[in-house]
CHARMM internal coordinates of N, CA and C (Angstrom, degrees):
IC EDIT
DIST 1 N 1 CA 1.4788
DIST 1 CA 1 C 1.5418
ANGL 1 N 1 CA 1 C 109.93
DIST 1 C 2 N 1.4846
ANGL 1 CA 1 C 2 N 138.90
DIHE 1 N 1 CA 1 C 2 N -52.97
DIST 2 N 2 CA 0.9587
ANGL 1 C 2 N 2 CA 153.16
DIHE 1 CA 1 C 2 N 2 CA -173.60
DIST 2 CA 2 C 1.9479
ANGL 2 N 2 CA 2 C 107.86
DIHE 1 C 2 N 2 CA 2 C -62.93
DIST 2 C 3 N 1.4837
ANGL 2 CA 2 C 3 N 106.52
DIHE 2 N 2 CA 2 C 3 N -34.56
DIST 3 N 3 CA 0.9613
ANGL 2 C 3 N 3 CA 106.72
DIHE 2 CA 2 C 3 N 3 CA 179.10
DIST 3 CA 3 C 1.6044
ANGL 3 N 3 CA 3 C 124.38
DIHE 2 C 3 N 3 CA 3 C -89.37
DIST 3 C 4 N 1.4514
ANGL 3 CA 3 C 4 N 105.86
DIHE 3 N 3 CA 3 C 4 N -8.61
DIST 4 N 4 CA 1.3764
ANGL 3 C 4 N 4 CA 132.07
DIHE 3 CA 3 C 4 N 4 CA 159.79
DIST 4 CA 4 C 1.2448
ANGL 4 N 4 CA 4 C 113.48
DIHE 3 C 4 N 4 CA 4 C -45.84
DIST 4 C 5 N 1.3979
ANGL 4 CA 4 C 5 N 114.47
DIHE 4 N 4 CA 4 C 5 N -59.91
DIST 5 N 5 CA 1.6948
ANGL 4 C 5 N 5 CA 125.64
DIHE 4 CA 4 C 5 N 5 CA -155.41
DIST 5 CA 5 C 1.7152
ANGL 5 N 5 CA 5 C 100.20
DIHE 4 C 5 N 5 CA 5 C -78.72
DIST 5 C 6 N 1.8079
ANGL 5 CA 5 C 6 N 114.48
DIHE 5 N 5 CA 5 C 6 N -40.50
DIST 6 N 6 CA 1.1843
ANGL 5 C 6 N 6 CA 114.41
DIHE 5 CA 5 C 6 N 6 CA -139.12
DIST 6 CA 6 C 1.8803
ANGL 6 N 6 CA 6 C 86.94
DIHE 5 C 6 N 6 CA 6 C -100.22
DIST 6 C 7 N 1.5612
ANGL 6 CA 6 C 7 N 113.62
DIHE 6 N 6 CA 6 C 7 N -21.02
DIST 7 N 7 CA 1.2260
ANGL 6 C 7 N 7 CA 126.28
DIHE 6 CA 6 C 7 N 7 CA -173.54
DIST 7 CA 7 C 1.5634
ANGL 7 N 7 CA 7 C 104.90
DIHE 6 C 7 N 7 CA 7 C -56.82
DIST 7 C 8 N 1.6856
ANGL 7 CA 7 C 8 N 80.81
DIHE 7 N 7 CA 7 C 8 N -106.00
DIST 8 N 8 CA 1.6201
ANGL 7 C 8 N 8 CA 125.46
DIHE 7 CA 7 C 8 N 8 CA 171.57
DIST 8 CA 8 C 2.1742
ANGL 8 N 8 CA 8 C 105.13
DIHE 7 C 8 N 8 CA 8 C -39.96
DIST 8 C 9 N 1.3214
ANGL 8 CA 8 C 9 N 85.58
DIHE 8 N 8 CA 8 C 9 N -92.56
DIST 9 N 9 CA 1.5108
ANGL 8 C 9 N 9 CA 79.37
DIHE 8 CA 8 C 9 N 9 CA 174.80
DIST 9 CA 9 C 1.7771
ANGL 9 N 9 CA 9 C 143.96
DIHE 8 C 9 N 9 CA 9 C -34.51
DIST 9 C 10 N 1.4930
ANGL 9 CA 9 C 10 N 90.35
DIHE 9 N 9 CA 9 C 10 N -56.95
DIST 10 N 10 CA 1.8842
ANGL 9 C 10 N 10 CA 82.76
DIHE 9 CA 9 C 10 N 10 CA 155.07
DIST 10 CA 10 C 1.3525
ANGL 10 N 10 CA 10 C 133.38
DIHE 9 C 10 N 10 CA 10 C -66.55
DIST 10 C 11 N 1.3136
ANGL 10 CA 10 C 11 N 105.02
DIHE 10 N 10 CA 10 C 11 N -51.28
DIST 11 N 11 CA 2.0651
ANGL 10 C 11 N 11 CA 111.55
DIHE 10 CA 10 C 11 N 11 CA 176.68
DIST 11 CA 11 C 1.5597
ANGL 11 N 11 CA 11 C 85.21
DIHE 10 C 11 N 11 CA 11 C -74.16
DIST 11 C 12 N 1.2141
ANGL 11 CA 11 C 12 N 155.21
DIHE 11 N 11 CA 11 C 12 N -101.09
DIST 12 N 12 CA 1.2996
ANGL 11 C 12 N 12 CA 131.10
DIHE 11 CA 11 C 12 N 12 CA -138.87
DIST 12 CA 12 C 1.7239
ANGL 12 N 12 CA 12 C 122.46
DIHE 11 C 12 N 12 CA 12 C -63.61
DIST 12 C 13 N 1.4227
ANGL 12 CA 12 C 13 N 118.30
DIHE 12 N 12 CA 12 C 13 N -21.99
DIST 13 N 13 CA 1.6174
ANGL 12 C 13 N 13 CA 117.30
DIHE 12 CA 12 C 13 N 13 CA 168.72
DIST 13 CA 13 C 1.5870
ANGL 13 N 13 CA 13 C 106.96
DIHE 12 C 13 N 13 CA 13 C -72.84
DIST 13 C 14 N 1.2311
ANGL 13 CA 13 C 14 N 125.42
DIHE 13 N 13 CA 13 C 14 N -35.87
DIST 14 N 14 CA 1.5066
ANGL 13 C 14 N 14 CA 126.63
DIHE 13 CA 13 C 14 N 14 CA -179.21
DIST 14 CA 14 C 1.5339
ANGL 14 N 14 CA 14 C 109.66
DIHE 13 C 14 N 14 CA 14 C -88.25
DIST 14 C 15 N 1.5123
ANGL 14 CA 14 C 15 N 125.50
DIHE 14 N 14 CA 14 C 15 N -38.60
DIST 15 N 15 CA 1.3119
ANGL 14 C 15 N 15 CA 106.57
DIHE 14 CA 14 C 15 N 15 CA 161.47
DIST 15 CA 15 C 1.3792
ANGL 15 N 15 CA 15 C 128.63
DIHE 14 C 15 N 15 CA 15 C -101.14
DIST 15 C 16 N 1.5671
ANGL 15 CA 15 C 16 N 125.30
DIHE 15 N 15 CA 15 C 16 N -0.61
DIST 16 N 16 CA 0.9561
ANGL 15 C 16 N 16 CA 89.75
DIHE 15 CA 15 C 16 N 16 CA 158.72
DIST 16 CA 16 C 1.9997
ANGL 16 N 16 CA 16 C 107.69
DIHE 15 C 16 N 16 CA 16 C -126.00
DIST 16 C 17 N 1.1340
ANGL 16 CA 16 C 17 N 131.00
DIHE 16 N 16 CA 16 C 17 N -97.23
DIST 17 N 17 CA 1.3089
ANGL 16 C 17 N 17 CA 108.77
DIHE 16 CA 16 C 17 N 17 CA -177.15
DIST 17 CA 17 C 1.7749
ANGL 17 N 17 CA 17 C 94.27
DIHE 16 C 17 N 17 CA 17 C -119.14
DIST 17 C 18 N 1.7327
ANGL 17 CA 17 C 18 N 91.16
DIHE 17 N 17 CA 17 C 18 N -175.00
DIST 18 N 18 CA 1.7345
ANGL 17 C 18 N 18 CA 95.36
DIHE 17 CA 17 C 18 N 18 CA -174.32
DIST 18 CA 18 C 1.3865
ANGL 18 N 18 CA 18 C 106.54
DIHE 17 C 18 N 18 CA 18 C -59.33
DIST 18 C 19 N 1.1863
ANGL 18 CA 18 C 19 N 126.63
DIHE 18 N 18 CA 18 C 19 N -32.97
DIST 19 N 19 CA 1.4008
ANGL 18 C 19 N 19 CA 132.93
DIHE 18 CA 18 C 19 N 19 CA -130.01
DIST 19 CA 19 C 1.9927
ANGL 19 N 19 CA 19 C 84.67
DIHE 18 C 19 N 19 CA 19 C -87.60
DIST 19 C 20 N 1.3165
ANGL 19 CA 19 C 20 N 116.64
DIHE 19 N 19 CA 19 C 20 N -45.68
DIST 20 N 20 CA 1.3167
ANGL 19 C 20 N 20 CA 117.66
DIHE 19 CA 19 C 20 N 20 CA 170.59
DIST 20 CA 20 C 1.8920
ANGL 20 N 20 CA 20 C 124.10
DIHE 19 C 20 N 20 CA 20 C -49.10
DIST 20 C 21 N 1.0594
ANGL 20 CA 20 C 21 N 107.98
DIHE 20 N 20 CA 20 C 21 N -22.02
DIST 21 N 21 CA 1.5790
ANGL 20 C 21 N 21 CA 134.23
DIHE 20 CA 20 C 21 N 21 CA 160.85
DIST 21 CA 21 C 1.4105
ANGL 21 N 21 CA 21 C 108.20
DIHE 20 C 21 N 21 CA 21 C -17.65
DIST 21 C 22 N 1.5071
ANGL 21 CA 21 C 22 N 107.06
DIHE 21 N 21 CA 21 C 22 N -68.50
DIST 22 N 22 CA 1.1872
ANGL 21 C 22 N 22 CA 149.15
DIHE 21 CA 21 C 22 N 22 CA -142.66
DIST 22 CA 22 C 1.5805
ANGL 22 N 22 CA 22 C 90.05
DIHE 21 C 22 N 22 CA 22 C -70.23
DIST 22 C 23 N 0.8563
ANGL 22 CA 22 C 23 N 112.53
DIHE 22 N 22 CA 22 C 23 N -53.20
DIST 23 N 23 CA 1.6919
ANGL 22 C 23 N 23 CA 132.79
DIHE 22 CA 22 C 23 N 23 CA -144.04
DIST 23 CA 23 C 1.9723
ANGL 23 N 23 CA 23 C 80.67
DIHE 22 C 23 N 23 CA 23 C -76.60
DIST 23 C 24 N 1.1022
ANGL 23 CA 23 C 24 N 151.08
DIHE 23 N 23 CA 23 C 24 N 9.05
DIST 24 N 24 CA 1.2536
ANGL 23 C 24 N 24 CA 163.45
DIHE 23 CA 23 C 24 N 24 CA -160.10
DIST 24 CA 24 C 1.4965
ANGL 24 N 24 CA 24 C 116.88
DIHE 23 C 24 N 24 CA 24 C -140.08
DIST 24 C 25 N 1.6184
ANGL 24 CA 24 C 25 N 133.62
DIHE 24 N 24 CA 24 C 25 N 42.87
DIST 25 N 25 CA 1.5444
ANGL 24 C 25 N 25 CA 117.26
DIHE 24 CA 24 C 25 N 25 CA -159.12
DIST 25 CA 25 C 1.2001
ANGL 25 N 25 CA 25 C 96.74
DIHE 24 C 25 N 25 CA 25 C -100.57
DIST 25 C 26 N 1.3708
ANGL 25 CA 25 C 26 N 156.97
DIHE 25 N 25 CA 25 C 26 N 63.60
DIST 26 N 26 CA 0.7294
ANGL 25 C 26 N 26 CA 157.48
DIHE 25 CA 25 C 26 N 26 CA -171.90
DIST 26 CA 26 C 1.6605
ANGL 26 N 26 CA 26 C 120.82
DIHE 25 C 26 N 26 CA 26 C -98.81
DIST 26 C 27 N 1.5223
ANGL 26 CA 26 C 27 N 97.63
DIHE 26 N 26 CA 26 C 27 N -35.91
DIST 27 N 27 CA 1.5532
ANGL 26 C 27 N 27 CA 121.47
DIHE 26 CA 26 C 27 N 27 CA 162.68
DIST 27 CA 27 C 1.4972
ANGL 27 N 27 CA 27 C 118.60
DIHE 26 C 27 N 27 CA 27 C -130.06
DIST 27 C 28 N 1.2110
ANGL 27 CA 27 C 28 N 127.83
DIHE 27 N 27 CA 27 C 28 N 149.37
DIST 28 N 28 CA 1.4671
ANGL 27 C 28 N 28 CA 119.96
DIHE 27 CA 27 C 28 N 28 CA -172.45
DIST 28 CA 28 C 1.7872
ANGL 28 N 28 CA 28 C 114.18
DIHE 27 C 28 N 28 CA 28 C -83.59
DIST 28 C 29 N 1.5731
ANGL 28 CA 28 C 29 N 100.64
DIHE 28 N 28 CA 28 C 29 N -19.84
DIST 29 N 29 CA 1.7263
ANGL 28 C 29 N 29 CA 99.39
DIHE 28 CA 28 C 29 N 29 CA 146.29
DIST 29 CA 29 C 0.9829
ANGL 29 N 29 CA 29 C 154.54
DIHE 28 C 29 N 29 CA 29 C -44.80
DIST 29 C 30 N 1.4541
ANGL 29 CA 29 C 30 N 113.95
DIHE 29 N 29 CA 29 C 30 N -32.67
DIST 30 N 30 CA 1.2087
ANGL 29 C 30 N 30 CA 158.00
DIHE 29 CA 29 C 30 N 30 CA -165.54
DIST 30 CA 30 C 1.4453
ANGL 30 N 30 CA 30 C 88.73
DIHE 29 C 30 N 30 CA 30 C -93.89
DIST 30 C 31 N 1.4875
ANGL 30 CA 30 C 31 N 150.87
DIHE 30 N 30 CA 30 C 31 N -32.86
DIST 31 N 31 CA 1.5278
ANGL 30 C 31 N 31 CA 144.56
DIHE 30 CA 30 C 31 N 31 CA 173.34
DIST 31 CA 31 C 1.5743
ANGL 31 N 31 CA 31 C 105.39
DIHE 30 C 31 N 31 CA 31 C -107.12
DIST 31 C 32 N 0.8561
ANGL 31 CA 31 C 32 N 122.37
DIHE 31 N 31 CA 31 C 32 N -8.15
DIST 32 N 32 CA 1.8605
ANGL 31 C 32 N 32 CA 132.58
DIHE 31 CA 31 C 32 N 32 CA 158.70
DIST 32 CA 32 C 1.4717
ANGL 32 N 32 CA 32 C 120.00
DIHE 31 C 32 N 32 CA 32 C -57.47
DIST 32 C 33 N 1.8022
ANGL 32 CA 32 C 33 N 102.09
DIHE 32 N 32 CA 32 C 33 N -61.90
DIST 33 N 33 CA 1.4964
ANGL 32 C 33 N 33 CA 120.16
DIHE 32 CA 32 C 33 N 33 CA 165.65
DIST 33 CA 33 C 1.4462
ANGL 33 N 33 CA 33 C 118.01
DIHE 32 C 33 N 33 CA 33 C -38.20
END
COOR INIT
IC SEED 1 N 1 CA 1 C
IC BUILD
């Protein structure tokens, strides 16, 4: 889970677009970011 948010969610919301975010729900931070 932890590696969800800090993985997926940061490297894929910052490189690639928001909409990839999503694809990470593991934490509701992780769709905040």
């Amino acid at each position: 889970m932890e590696n969800c948010q800090i993985k997926k969610c940061k490297i894929q919301g910052k490189k690639y677009n928001a909409r990839r975010i999503f694809v990470c729900v593991c934490d509701q931070q992780c769709i905040k970011m």
